[in-house]
C-alpha positions in Angstrom: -147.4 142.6 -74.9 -147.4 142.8 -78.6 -150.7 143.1 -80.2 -152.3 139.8 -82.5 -152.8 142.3 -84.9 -152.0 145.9 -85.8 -149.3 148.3 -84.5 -150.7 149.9 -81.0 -148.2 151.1 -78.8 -150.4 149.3 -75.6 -151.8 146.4 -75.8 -153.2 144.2 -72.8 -154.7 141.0 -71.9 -158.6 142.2 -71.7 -158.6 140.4 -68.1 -156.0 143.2 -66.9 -157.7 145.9 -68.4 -161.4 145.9 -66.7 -161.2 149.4 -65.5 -160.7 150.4 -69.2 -163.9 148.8 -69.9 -167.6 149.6 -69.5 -169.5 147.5 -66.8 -171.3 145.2 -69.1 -167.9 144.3 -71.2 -166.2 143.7 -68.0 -168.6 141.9 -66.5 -168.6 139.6 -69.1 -165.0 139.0 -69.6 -165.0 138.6 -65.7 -167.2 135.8 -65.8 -165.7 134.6 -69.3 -166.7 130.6 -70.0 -165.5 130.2 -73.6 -163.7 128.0 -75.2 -160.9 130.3 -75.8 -158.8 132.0 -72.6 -160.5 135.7 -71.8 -156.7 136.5 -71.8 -156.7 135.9 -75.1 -159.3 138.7 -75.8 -156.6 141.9 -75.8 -157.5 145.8 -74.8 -155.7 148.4 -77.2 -156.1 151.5 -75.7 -156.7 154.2 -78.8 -157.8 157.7 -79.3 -161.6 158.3 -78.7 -161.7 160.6 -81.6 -160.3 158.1 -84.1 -162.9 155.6 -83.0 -165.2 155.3 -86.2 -163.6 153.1 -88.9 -163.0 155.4 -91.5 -161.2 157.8 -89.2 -159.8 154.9 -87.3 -157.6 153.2 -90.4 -156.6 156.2 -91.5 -154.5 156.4 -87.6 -153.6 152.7 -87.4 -153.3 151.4 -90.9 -155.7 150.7 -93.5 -154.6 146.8 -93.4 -156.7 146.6 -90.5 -159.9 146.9 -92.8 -160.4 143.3 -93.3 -159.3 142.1 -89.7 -162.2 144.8 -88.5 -165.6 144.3 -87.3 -168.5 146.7 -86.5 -171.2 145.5 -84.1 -175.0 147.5 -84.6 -177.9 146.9 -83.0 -180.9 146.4 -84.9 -184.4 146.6 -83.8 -187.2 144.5 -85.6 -190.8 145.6 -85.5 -193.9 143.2 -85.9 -197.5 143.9 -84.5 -196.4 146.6 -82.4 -193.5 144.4 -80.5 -189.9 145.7 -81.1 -187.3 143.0 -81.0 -183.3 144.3 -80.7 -180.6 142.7 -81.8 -176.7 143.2 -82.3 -174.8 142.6 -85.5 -171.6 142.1 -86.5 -170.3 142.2 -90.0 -166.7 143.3 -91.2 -166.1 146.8 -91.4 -165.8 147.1 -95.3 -169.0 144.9 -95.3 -172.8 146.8 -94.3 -175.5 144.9 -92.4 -178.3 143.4 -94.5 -181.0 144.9 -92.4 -184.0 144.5 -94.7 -182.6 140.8 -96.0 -181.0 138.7 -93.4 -181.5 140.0 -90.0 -185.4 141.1 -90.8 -185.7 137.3 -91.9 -184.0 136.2 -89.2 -185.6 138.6 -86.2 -189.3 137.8 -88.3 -190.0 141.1 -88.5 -192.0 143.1 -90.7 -189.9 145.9 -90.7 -186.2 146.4 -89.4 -183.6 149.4 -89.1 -180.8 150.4 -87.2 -181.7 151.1 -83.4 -181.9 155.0 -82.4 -178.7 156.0 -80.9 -180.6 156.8 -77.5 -181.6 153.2 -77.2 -178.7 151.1 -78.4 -175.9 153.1 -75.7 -179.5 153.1 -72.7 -180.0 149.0 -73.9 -176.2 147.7 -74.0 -174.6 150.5 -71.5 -172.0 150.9 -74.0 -170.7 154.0 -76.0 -171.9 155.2 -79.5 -169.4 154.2 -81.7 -167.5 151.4 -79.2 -170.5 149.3 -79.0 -169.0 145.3 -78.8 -170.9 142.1 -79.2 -169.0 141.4 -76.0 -171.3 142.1 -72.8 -174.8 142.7 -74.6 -177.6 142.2 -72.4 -178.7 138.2 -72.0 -181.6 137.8 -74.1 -180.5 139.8 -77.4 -179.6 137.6 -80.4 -176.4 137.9 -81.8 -176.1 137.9 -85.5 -172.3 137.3 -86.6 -171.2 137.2 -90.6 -169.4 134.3 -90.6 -166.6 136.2 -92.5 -166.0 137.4 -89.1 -165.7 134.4 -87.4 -163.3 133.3 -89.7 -160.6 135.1 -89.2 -157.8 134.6 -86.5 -158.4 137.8 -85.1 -160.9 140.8 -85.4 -160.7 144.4 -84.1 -164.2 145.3 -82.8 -165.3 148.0 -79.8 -164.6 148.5 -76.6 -167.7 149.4 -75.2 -165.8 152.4 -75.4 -165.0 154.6 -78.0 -161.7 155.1 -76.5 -160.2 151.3 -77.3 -160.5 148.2 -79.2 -161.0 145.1 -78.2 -159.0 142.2 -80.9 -160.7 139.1 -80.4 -159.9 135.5 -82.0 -163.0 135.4 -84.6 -164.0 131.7 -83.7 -165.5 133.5 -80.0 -168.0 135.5 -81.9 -170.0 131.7 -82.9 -169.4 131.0 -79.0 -171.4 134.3 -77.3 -174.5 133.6 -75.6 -177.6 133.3 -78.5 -174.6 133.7 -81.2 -176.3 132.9 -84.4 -173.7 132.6 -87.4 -175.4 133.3 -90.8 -173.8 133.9 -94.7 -174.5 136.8 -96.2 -175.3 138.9 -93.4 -172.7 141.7 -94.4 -172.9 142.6 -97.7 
């Protein structure tokens, strides 16, 4: 199969690739509902080492900046309760932490989720973390530059390979919350 975007030399329907997947990412495309076919959602299998973006176009083309998504989770802080939260803004774009997503989480105070707790909380990889498979409750804030697009590179779960996905599926995970602005 030739990939939707980008020249990888393997590219699969996500579907046929769930042992290349962590539990939670599988799980969900298992059980896939959306409006779009899960065999739609297509595994590139890359080098783990070239897995953070910067490091990543230089490998597979620098075209891929603006078809490329990053997903962070976020954890909001008011009267002593901590809230996480995933984001996903295009690469070339950082995450309004302290504008949009504190507003949005009502927090007092927001910041990147330690390390520790965003790979224990999503049972993903550092660096391959995927809005794809995050657990129920979390919201998911998307940049609707993202969804816009017909299709965006994002994690794996892993940091050894992507995941493209058609943007419009980012608006359709469960508590998906599509807001302007929100990469900056």
């Amino acid at each position: 199969m030739r990939a939707p975007i980008g020249d990888f030399d393997h590219a699969t329907p996500a579907p046929d690739s769930l042992d290349e997947l962590t539990r939670p990412v599988a799980d969900a495309v298992r059980h896939w509902r959306g409006s779009v076919p899960a065999d739609r959602i297509v595994y590139v299998d890359t080098e783990p080492e070239w897995a953070d973006t910067a490091v990543f176009l230089e490998h597979y083309g620098k075209d891929l900046l603006d078809r490329s998504a990053n997903c962070v989770v976020v954890a909001g802080k008011r009267g002593g309760e901590t809230a996480l939260a995933a984001c996903v803004v295009l690469s070339a774009t950082r995450v309004d932490v302290n504008g949009a997503v504190r507003r949005r989480l009502g927090a007092r105070k927001a910041s990147f989720a330690p390390m520790d707790t965003a790979t224990g909380e999503t049972g993903m990889e550092y660096g391959g973390i995927t809005p794809i498979g995050l657990p129920g409750g979390w919201p998911v804030l998307v940049d609707s530059a993202v969804v816009d697009l017909p299709y965006v590179l994002v994690g794996s779960g892993r940091r050894r390979g992507k995941l493209l996905v058609p943007g419009k599926v980012f608006a359709e995970l469960p508590n998906a919350v599509v807001l302007e602005g929100l990469g900056i």
